[in-house]
Biopython code that builds the backbone (N, CA, C, O; Angstrom):
import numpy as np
from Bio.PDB.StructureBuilder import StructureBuilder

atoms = [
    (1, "UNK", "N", (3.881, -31.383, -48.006)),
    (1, "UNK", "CA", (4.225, -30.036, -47.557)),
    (1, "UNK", "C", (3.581, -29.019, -48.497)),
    (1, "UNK", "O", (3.553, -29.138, -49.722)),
    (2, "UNK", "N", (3.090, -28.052, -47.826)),
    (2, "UNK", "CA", (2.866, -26.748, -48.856)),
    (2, "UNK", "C", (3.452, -25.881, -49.658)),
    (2, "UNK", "O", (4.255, -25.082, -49.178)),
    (3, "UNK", "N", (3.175, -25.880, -50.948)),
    (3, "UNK", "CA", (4.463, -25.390, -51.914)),
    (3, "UNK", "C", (4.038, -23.869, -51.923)),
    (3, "UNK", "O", (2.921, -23.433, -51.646)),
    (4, "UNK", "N", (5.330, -23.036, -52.355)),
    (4, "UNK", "CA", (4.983, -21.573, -52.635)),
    (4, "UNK", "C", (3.611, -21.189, -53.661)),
    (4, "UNK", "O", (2.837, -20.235, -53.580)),
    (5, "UNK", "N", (3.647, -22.294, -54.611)),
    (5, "UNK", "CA", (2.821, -21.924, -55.481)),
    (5, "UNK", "C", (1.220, -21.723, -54.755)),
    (5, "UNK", "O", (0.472, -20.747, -54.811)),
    (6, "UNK", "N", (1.055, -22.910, -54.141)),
    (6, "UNK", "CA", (0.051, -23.191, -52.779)),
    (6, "UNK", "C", (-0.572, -21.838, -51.998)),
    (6, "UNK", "O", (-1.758, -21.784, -51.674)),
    (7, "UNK", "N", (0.460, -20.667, -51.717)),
    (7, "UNK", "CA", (-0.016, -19.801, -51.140)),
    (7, "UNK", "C", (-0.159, -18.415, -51.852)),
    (7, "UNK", "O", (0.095, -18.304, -53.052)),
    (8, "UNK", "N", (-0.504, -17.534, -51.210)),
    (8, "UNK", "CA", (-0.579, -16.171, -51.824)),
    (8, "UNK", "C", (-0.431, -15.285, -50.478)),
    (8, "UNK", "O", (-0.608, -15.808, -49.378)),
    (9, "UNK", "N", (-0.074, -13.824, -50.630)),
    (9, "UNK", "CA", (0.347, -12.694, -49.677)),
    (9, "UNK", "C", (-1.126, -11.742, -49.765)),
    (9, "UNK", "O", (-1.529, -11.012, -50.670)),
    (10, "UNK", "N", (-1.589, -12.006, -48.737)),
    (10, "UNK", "CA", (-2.643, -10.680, -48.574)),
    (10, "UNK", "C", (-2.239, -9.386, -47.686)),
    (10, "UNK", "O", (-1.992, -9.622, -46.504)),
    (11, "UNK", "N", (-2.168, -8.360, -48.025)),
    (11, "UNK", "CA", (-2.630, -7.038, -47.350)),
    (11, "UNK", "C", (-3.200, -7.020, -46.849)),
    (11, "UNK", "O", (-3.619, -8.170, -46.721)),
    (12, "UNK", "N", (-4.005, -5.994, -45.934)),
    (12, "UNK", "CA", (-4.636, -5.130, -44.910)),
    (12, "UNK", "C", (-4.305, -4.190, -44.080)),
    (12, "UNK", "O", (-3.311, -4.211, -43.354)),
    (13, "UNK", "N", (-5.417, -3.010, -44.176)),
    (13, "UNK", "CA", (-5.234, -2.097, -43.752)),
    (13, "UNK", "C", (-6.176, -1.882, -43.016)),
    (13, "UNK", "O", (-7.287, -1.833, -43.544)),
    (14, "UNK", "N", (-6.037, -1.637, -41.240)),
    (14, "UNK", "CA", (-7.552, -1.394, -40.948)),
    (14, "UNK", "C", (-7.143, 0.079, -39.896)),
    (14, "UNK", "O", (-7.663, 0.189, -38.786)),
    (15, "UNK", "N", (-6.198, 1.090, -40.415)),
    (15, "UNK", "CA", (-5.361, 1.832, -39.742)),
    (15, "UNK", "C", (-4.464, 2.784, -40.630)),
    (15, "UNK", "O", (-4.264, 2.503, -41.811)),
    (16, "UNK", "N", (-3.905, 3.963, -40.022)),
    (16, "UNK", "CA", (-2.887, 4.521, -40.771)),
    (16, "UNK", "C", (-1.624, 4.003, -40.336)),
    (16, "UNK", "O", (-0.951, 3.850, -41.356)),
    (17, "UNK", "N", (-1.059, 3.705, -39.462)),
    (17, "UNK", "CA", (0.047, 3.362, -38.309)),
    (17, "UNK", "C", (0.256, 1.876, -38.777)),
    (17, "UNK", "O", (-0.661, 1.069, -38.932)),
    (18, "UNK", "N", (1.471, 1.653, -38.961)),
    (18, "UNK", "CA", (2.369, 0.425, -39.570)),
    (18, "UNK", "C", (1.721, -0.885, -38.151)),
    (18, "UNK", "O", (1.585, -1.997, -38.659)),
    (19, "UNK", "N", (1.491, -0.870, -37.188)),
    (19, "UNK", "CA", (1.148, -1.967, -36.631)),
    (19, "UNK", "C", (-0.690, -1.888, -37.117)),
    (19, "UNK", "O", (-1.524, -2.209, -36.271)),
    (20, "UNK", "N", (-1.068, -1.505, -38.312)),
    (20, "UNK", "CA", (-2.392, -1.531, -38.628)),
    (20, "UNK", "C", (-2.454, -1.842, -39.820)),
    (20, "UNK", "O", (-3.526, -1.904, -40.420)),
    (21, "UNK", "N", (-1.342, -2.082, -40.342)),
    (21, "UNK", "CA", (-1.191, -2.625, -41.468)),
    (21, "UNK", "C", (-1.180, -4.296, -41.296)),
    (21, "UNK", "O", (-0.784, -4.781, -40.237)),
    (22, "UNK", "N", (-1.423, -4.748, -41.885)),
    (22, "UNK", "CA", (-1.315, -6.691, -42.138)),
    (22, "UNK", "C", (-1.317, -7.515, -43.080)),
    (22, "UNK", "O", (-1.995, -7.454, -44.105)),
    (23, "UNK", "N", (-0.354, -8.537, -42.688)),
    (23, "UNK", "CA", (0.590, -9.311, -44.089)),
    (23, "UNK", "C", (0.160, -10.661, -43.907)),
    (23, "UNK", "O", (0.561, -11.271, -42.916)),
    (24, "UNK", "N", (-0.593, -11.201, -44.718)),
    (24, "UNK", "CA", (-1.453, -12.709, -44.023)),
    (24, "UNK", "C", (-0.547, -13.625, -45.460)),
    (24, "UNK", "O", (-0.668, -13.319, -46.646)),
    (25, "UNK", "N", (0.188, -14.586, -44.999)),
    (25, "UNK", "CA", (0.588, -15.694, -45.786)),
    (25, "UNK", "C", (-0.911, -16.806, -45.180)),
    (25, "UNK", "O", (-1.370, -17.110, -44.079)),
    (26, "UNK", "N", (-1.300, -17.168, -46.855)),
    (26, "UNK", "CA", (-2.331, -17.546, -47.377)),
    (26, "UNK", "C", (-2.428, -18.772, -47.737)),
    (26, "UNK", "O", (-1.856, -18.931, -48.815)),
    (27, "UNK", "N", (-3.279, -20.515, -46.992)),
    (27, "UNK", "CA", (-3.119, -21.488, -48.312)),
    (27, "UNK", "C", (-4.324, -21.006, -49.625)),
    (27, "UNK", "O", (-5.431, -20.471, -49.563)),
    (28, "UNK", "N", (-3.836, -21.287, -50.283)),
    (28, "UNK", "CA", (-4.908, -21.242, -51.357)),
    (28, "UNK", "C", (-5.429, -22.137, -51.496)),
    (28, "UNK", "O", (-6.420, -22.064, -52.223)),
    (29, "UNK", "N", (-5.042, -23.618, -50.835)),
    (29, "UNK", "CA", (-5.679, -24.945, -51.225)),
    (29, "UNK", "C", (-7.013, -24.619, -50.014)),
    (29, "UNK", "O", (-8.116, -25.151, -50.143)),
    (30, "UNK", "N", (-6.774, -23.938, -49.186)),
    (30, "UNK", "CA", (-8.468, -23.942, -48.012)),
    (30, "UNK", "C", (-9.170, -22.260, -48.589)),
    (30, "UNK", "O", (-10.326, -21.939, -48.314)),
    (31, "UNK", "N", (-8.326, -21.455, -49.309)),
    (31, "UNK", "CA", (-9.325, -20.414, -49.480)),
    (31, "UNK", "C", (-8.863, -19.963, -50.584)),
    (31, "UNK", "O", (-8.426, -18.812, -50.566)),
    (32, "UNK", "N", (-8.826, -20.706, -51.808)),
    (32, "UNK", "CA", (-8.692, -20.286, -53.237)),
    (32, "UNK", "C", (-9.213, -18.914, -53.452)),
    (32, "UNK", "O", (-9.049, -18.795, -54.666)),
    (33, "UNK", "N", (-9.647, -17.995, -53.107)),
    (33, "UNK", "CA", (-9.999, -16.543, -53.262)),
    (33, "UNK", "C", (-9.475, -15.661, -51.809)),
    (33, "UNK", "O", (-9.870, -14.625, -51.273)),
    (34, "UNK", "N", (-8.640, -16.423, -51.572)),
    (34, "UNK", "CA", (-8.165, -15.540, -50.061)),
    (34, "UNK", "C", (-8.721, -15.416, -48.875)),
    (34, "UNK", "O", (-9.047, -16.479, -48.346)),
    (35, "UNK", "N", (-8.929, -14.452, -48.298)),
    (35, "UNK", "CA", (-9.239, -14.170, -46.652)),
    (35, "UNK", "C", (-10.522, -13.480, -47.004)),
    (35, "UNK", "O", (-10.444, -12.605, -47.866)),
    (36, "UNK", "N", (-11.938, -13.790, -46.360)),
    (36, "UNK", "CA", (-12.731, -13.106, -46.881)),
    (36, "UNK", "C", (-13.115, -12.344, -45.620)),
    (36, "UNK", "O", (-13.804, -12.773, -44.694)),
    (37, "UNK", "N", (-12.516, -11.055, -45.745)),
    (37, "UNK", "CA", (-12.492, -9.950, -44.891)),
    (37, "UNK", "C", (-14.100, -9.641, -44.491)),
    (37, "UNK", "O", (-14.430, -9.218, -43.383)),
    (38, "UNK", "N", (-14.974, -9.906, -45.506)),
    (38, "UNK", "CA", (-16.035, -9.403, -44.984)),
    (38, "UNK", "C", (-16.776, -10.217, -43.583)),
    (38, "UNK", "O", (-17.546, -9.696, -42.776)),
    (39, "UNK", "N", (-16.224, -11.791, -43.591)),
    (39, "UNK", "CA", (-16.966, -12.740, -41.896)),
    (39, "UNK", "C", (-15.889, -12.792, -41.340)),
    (39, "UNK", "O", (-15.780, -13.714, -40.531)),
    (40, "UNK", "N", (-14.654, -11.850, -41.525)),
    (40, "UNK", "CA", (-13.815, -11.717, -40.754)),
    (40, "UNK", "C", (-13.624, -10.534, -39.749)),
    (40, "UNK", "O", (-12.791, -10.557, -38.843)),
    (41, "UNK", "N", (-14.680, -9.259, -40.058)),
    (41, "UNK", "CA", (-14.811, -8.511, -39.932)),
    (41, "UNK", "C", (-15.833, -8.518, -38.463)),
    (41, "UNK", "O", (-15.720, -7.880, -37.416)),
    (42, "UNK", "N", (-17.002, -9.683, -38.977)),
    (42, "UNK", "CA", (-18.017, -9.940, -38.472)),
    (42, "UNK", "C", (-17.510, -10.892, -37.061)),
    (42, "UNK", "O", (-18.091, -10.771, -35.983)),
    (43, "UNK", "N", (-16.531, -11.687, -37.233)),
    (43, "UNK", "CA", (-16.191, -12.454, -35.979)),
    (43, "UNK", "C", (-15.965, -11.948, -34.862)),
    (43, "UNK", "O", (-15.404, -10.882, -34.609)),
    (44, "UNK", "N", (-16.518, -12.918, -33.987)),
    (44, "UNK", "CA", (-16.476, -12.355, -32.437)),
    (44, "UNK", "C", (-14.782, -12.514, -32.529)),
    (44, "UNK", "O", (-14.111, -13.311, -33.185)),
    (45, "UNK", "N", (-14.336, -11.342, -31.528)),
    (45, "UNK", "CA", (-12.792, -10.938, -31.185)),
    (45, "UNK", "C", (-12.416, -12.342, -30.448)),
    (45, "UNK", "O", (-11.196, -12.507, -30.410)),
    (46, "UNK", "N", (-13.093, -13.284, -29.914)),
    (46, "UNK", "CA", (-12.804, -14.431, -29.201)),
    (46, "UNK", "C", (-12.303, -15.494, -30.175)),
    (46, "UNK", "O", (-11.382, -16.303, -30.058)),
    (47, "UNK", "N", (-12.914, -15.335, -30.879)),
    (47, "UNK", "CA", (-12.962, -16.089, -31.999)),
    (47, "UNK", "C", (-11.964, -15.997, -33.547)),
    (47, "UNK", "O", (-11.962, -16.721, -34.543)),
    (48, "UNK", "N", (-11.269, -14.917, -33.233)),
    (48, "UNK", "CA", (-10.218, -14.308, -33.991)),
    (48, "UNK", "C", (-9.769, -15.495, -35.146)),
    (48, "UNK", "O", (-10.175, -15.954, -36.214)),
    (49, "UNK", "N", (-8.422, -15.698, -33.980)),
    (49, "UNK", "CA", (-7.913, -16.650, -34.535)),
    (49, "UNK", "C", (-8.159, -17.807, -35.041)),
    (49, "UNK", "O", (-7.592, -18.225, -36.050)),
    (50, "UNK", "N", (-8.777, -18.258, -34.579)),
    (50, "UNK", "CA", (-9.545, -19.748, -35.214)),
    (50, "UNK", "C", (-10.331, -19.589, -36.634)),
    (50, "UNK", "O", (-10.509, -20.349, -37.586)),
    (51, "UNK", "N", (-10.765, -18.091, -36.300)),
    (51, "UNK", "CA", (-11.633, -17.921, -38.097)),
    (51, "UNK", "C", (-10.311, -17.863, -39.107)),
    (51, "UNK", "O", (-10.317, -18.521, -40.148)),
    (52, "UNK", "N", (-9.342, -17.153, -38.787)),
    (52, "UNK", "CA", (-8.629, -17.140, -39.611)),
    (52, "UNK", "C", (-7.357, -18.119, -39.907)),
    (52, "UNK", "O", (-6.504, -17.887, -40.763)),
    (53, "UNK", "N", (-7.372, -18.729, -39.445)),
    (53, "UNK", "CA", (-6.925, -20.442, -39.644)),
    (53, "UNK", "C", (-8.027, -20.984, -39.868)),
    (53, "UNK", "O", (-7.699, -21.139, -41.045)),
    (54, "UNK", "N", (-9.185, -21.484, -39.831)),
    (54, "UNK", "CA", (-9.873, -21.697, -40.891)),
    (54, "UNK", "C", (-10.252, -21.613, -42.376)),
    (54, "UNK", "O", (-10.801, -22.361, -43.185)),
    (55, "UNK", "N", (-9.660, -20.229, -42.390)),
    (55, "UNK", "CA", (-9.599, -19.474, -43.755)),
    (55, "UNK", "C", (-8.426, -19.593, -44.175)),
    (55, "UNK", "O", (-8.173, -18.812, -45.092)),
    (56, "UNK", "N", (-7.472, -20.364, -43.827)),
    (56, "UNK", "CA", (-6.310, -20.795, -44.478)),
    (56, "UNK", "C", (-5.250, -19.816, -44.583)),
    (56, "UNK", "O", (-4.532, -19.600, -45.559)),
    (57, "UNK", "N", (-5.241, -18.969, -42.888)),
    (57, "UNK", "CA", (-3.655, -18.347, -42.714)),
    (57, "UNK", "C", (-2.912, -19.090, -42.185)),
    (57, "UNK", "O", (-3.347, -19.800, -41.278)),
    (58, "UNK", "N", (-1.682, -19.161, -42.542)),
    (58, "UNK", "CA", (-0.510, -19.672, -42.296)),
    (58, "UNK", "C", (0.552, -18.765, -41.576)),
    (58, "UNK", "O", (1.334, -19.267, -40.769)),
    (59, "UNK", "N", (0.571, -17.557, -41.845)),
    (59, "UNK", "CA", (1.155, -16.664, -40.949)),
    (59, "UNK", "C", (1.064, -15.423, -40.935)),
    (59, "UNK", "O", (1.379, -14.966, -42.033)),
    (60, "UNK", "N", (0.642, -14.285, -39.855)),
    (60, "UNK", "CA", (0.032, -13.153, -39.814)),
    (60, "UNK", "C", (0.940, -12.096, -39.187)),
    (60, "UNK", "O", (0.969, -12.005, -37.960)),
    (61, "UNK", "N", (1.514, -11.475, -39.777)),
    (61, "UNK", "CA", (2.594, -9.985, -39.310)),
    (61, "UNK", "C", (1.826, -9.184, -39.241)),
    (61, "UNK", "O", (0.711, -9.388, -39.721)),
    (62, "UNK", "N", (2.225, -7.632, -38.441)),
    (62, "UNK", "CA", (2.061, -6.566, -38.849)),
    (62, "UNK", "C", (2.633, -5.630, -39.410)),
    (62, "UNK", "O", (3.581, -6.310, -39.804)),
    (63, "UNK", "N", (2.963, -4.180, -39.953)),
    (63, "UNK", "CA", (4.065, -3.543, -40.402)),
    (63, "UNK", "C", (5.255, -3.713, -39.752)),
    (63, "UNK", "O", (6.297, -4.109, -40.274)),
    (64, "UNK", "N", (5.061, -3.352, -38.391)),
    (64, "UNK", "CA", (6.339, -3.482, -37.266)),
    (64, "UNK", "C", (6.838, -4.449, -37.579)),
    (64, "UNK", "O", (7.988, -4.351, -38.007)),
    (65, "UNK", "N", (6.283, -5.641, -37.516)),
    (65, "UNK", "CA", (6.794, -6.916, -37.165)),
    (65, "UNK", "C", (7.604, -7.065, -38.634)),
    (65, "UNK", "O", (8.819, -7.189, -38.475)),
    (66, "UNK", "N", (7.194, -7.075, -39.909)),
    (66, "UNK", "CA", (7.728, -7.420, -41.122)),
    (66, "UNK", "C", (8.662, -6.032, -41.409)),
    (66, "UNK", "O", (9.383, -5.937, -42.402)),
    (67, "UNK", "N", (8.561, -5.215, -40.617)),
    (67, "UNK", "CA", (9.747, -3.634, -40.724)),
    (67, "UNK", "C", (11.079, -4.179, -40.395)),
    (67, "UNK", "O", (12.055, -4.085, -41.140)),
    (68, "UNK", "N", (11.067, -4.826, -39.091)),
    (68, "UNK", "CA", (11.604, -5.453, -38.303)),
    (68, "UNK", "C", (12.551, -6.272, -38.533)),
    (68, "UNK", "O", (13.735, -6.265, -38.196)),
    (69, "UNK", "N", (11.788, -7.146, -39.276)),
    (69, "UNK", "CA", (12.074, -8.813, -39.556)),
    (69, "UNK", "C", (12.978, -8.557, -40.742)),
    (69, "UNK", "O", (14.076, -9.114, -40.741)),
    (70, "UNK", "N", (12.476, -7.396, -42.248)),
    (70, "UNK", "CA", (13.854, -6.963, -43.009)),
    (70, "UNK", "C", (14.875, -6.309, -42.308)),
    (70, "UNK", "O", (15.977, -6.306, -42.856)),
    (71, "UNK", "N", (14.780, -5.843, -41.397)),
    (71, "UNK", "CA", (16.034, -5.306, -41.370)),
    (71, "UNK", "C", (16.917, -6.194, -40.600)),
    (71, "UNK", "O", (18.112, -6.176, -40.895)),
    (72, "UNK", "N", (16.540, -6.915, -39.723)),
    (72, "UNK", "CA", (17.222, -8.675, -39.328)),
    (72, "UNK", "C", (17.973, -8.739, -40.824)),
    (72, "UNK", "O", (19.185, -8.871, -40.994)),
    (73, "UNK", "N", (17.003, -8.618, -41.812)),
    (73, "UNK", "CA", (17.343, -9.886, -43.124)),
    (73, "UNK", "C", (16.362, -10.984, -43.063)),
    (73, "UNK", "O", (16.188, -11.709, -44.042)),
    (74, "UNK", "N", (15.718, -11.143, -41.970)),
    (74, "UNK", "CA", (14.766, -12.504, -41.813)),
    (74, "UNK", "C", (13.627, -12.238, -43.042)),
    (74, "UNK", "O", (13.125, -13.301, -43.407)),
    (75, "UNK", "N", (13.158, -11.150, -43.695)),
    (75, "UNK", "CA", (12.243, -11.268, -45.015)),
    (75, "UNK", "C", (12.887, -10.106, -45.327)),
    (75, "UNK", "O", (13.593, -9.350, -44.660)),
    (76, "UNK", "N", (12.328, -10.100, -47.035)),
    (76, "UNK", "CA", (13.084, -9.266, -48.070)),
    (76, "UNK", "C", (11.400, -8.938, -48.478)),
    (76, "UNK", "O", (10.441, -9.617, -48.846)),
    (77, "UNK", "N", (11.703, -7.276, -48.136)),
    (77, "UNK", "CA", (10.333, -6.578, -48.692)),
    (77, "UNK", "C", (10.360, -5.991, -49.979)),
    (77, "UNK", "O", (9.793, -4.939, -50.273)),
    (78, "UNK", "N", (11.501, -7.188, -51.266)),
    (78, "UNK", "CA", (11.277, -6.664, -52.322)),
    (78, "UNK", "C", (10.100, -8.308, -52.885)),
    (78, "UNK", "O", (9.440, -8.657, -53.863)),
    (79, "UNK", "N", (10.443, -8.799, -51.596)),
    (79, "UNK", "CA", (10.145, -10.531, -52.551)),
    (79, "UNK", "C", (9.488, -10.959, -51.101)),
    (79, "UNK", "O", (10.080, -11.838, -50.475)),
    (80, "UNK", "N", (8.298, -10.385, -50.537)),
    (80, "UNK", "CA", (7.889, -10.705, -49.139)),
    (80, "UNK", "C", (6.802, -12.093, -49.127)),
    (80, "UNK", "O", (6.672, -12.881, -48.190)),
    (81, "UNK", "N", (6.181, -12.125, -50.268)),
    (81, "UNK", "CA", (5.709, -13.312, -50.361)),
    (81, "UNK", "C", (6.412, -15.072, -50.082)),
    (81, "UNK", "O", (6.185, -15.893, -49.194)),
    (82, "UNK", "N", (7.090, -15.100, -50.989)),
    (82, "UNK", "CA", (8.609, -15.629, -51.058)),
    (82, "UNK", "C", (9.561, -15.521, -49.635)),
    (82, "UNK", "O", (10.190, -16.540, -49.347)),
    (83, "UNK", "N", (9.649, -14.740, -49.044)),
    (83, "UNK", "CA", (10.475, -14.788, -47.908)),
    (83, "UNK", "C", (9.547, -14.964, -46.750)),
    (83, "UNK", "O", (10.058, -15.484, -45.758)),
    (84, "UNK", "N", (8.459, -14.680, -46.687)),
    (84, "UNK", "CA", (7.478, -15.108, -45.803)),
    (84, "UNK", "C", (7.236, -16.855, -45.794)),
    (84, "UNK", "O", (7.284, -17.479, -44.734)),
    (85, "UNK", "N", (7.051, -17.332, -46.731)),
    (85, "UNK", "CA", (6.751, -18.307, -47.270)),
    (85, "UNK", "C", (8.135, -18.828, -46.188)),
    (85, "UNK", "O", (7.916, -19.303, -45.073)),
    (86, "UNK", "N", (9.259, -18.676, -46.636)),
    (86, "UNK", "CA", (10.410, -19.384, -46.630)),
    (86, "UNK", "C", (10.712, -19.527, -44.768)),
    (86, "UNK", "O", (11.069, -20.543, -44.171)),
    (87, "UNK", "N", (10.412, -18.087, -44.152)),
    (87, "UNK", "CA", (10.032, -17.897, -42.525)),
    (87, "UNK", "C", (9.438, -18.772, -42.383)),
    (87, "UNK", "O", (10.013, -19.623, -41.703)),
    (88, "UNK", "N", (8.270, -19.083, -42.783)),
    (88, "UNK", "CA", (7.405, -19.836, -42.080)),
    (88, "UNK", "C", (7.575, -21.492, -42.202)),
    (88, "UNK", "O", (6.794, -22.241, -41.616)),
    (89, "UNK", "N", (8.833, -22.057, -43.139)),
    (89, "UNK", "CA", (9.347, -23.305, -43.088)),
    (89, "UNK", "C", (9.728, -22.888, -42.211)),
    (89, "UNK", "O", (9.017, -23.079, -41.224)),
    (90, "UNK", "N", (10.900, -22.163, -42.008)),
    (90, "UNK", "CA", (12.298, -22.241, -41.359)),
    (90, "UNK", "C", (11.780, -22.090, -39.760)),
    (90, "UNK", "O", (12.596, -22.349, -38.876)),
    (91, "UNK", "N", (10.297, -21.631, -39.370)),
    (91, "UNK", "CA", (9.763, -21.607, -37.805)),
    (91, "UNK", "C", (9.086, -22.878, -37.886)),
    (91, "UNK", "O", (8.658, -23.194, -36.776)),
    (92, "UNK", "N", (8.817, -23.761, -38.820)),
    (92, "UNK", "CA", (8.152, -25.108, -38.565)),
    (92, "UNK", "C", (6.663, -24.781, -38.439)),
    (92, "UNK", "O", (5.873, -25.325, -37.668)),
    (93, "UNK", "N", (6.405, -23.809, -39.315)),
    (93, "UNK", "CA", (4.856, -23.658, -38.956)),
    (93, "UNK", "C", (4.103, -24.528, -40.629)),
    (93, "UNK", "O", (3.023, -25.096, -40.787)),
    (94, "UNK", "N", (5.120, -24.301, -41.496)),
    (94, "UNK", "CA", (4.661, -25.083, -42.682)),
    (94, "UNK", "C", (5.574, -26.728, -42.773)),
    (94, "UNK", "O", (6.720, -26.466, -42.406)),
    (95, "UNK", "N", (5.516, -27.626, -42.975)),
    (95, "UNK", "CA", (6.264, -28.697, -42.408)),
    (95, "UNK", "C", (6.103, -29.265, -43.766)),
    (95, "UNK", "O", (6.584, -30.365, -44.036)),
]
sb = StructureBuilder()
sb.init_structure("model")
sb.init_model(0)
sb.init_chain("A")
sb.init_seg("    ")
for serial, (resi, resn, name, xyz) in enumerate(atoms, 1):
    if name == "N":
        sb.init_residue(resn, " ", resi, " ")
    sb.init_atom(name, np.array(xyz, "f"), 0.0, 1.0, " ", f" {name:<3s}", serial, name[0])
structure = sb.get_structure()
């Protein structure tokens, strides 16, 4: 299984507006330097997702969605790395 230590929390901003914001839980074991925004930039829109599971996302919010999800309680946007991490056991996407 993938340990917390394993991942990292990336940002993005490609917007002013909270659904333009983006929260990418990261393995570090497939992209030890993160998401490299620059052939991510470059990918065909068809092709989205697959580049970035390639690049070792594990799970991708937007502001809304992680606005949202604290005020559930489902992540804590003092410790979002960590509670992301912990979402993404608890949906069976990290096993």
């Amino acid at each position: 299984m993938l340990k917390l230590k394993d991942t990292g929390l990336e940002e993005f901003s490609f917007g002013d507006g909270p659904d333009d914001q983006f929260y990418i839980l990261v393995n570090k074991k497939i992209s030890p330097d993160g998401i490299d925004v620059d052939k991510l930039s470059k990918t065909d829109p068809r092709k989205f997702d697959q580049v970035l599971s390639d690049m070792g996302c594990v799970l991708m919010l937007n502001g809304v969605e992680v606005t949202e999800l604290c005020m559930r309680g489902e992540l804590d946007n003092e410790n979002l790395h960590e509670s992301m991490y912990e979402l993404a056991k608890d949906e069976g996407i990290i096993k």
